[in-house]
Structure formats: C-alpha cells, structure tokens
C-alpha positions as CSV (number, residue, x, y, z in Angstrom):
1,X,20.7,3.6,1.2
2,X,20.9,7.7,0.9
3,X,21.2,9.4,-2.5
4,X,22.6,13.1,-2.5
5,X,21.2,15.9,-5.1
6,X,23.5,18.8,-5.7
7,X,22.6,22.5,-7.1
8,X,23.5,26.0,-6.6
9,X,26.4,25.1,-4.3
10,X,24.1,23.3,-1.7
11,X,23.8,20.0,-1.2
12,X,20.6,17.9,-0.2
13,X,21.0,14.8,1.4
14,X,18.1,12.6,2.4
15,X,17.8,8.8,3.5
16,X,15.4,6.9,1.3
17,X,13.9,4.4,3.5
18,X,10.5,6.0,4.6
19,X,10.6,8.9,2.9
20,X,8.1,10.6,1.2
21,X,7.1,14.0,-0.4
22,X,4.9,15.0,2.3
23,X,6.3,13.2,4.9
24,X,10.3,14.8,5.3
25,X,10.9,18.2,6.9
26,X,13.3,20.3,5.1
27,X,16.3,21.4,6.8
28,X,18.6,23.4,6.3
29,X,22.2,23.9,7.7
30,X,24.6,26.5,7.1
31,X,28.4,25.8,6.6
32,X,31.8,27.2,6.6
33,X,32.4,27.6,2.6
34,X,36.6,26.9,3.0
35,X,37.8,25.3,5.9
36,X,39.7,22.4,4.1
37,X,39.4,19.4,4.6
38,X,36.4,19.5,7.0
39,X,33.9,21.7,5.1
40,X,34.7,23.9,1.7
41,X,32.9,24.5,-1.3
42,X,34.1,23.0,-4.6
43,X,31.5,22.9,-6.7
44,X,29.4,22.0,-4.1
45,X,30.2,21.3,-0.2
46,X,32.9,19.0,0.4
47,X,34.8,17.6,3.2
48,X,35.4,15.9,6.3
49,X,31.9,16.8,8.2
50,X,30.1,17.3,5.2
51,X,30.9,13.4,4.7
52,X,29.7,12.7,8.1
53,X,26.3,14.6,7.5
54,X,25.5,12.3,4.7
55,X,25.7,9.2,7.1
56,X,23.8,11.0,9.5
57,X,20.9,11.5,6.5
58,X,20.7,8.4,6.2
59,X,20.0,7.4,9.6
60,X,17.2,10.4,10.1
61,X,14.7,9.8,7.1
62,X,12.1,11.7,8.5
63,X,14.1,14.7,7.5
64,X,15.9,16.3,4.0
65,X,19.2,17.8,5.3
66,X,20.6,20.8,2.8
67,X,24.0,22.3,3.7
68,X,24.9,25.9,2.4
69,X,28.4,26.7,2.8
70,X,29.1,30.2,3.6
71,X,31.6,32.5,4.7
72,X,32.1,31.5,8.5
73,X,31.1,34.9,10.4
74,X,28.0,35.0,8.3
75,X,26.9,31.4,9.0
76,X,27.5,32.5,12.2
77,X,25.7,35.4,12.5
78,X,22.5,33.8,10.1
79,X,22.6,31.4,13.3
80,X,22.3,34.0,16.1
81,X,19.3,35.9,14.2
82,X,17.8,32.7,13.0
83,X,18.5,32.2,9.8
84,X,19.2,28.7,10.1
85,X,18.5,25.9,13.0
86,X,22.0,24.6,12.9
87,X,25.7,25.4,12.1
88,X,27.9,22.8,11.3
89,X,31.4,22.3,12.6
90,X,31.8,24.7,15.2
91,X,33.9,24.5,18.4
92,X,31.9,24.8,22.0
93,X,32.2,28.4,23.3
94,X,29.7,29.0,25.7
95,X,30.4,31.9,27.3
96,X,31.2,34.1,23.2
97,X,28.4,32.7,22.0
98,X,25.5,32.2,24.7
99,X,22.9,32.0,21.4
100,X,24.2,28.7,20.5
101,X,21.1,26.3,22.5
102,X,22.6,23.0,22.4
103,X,25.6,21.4,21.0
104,X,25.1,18.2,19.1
105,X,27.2,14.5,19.9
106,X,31.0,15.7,18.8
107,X,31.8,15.0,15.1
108,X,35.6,14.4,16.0
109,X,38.2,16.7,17.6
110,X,40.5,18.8,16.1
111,X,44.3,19.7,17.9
112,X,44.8,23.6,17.5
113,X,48.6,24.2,17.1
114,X,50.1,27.6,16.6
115,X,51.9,27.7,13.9
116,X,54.9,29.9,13.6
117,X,58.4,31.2,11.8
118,X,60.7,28.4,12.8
119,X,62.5,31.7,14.2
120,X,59.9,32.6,16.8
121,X,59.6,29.6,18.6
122,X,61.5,28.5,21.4
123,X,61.4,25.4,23.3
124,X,58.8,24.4,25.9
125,X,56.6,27.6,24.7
126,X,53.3,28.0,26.6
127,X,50.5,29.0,24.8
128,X,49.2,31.9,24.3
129,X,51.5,33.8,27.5
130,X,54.6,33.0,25.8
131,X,53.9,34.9,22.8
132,X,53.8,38.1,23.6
133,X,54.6,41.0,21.1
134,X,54.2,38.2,18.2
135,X,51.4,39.0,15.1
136,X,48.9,36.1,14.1
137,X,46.9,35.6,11.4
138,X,43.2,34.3,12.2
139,X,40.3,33.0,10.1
140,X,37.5,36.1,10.3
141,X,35.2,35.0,13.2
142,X,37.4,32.4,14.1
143,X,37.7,31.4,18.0
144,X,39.9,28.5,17.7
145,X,42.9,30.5,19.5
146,X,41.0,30.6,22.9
147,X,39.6,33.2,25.5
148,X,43.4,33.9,27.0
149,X,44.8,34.5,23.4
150,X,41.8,37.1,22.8
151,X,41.9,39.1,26.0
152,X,45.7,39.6,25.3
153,X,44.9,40.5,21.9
154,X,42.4,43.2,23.7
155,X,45.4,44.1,26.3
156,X,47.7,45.0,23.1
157,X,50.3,42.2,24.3
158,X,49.3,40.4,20.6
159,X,48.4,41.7,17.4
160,X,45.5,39.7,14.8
161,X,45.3,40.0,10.9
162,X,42.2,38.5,10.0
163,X,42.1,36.9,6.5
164,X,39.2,35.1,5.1
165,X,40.3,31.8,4.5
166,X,43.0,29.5,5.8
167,X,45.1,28.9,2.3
168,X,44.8,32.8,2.7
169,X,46.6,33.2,5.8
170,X,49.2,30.5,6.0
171,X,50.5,32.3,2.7
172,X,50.8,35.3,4.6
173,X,52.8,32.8,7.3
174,X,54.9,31.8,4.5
175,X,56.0,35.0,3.2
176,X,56.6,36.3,6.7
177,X,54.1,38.9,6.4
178,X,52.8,37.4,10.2
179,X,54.8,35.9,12.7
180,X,52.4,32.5,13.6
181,X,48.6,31.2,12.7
182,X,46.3,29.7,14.8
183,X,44.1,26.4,13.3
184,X,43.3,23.0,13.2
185,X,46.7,21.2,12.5
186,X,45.0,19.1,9.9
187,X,43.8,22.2,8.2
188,X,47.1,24.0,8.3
189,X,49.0,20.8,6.8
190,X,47.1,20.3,4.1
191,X,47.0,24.3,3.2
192,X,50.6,24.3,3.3
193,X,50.8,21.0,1.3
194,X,48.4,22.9,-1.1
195,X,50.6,26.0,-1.7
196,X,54.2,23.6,-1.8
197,X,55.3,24.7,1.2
198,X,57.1,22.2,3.6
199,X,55.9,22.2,7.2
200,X,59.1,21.6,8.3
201,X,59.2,25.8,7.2
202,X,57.6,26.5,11.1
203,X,57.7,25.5,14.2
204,X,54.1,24.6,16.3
205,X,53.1,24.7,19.7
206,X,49.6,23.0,20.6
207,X,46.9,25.3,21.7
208,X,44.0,23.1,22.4
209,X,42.4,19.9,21.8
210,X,38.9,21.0,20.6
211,X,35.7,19.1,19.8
212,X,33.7,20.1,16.5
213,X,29.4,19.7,16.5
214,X,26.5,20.5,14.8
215,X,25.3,24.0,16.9
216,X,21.9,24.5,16.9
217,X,20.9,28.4,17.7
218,X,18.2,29.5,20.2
219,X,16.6,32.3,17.8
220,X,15.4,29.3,15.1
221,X,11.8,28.6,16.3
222,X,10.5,25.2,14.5
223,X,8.4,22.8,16.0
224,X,10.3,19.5,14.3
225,X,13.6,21.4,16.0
226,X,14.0,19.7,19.2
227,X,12.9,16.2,17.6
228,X,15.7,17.1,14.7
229,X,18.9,17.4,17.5
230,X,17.4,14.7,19.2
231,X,17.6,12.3,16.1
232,X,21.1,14.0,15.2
233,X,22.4,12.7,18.4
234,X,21.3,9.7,18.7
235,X,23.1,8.9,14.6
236,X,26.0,10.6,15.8
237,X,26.3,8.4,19.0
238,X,25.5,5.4,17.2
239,X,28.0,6.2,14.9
240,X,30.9,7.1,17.0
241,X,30.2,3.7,18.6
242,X,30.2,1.4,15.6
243,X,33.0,2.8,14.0
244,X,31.3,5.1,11.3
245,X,32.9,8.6,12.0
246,X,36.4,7.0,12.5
247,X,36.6,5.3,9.1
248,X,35.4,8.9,7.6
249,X,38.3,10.6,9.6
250,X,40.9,8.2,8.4
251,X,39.9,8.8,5.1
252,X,41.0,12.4,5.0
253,X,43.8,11.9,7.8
254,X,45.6,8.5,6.6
C-alpha cells in the first residue's frame, strides 16, 4: 500500500510498510514540468513516469520520494551542479552529458519521429541527412534529435528554434512558422490532439528508438545514494518483469 501527499507542485510519494519518521531518507527528484503525457505539472506532477515512480515508492520504503517538476534545462543543469540526486525521464547520452553517473533500469522507450509539413517530406527520407536546409523546432535542452542532427545544426546545413514546451512548438508546426519537430511520437500526438489539429496535417519520419531512466548525477554526494539506485533498479526490474510498467504504459497509450 503507498499513499501520496501533494503541496506546492511537488509530490511525495512514500510506501507505508516499514516506514517510519526517523527511519526514511528524503529524496528528492527533479522533473520535466511539461512533457505530456510522461511528466507535466497540473496542479501537481502528472504523467506517464510520474505514475511509474509511485510504484516504485512503494517497493523502496526505506525512502520518501518527492518529484519537483521543472523546466527541463534547469532540472538538468540542478543535476550537473548537484542540486538533486536524480532526474527523471531522460534519454542516455553519454558522451553530452558525461555528469550523468549511472542510468537507472529503463522506464519504457519512446520512438522519436520528425514531424513535418506534409509538403517537406518525401518518401524513404533518411534521418537527419535528408533534411538539409529544413528549420525545426526543439524543446530547450532537448537532445532527442541525436548527435548527427546537432553537428549539422553546428555546420549551418539545419536551422533550430527552441520553444519551451512541446504544445508550444508543434503550434509553431501547425501554423508553418517551422518546417518539422523533433519528439516523442506519443508526445507530439497527443499535443496535436490537444490543440485540434489532425496528424494527418504532417508527414513523420522515425529518428530513433530511445529508452527513458531515472539519471542520477555524479556532483550529488549522499551516503544512502548508491543504496537508493540500487533499490530503484531492482523495482524497476521487478516491475518490467511482472507486468507493472506495461499496464501503466497502456494506460496512457491505449
């Protein structure tokens, strides 16, 4: 059994059995604050991987898990100077982001499309080589386009409009104002669904298949840290095996 307190636009989530005032470590995790449907703030956080924290609380009751959603390139950044132990959600990248220690059991994958005017596209379009010369909207401090996409982007061969939110740049897709956006498919479904705008408006090309985790940062010093992503793993695991994380997706997917 778990029981979940809200407040301030956090969320605590705890398991009851075994827990105790003195005995549970407070932790807290930072969040992207509107990344529909997998982690937003409504109120308080919502979503997709917000759901699967709170069956992870429940299976590590030595600790009190709080998720703060924020914008994404300041969770990120609170992670490389140590403001927190642990982002959630975020793709592996390695080489951008050689702070991040360890990456936890995958949460689910994501399928990165490009999303374009139905005009752009052409068929049998490799990503990102074919589209030269196009602009693209991208969530600030987003990566989900890829290392290729970025070092033509840095060779001028494609132009990036950064907008801080994904409902925010698929408008900017609808009214033509870019030429494609780069996201979760998922994500960019449900924004367009949101705004009452068919997807049947642009074409898509599939950019990657990407895992999502809970990334725990190196600059974080805590000495329950290394027990805390042990623990996290081993709920994870256990819950990819007995079915827990799929009946969450297919809750937000079916």
């Amino acid at each position: 059994m778990k029981r979940f307190i809200t407040g301030f636009g956090t969320l605590l989530l705890f398991g009851l059995s075994g827990f105790t005032a003195n005995a549970a470590e407070a932790v807290t995790i930072a969040a992207d604050e509107s990344y529909p449907p997998y982690m937003y703030r409504d109120g308080k956080p919502k979503g997709l991987y917000v759901d699967i924290m709170q069956e992870v609380a429940k299976r590590v009751p030595d600790y009190v898990i709080t998720i703060e959603p924020l914008p994404w390139k300041r969770a990120l950044a609170e992670l490389e100077n140590g403001g927190f132990p642990a982002v959630l959600g975020a793709y592996r990248r390695e080489a951008e982001r050689p702070w991040i220690e360890h990456y936890s059991v995958p949460l689910h994958t994501e399928r990165v499309v490009a999303f374009c005017q139905t005009k752009k596209i052409r068929p049998n379009m490799k990503f990102p080589d074919d589209f030269t010369g196009l602009t693209f909207a991208n969530n600030t401090g987003f990566l989900a386009a890829g290392a290729p996409f970025f070092k033509m982007v840095a060779d001028g061969k494609i132009t990036v409009e950064e907008g801080h939110s994904t409902e925010n740049n698929v408008r900017k897709l609808v009214a033509g104002h870019v030429d494609c956006y780069v996201n979760d498919e998922i994500t960019i479904l449900q924004a367009l669904k949101a705004i009452g705008s068919p997807a049947s408006g642009a074409g898509a090309a599939t950019a990657s298949l990407e895992t999502a985790h809970l990334t725990f940062g190196s600059a974080f010093k805590a000495p329950w840290k290394a027990d805390f992503e042990k623990k996290v793993d081993v709920a994870l695991q256990q819950m990819t095996e007995d079915g827990s994380i799929r009946k969450i997706v297919d809750q937000y997917t079916k």
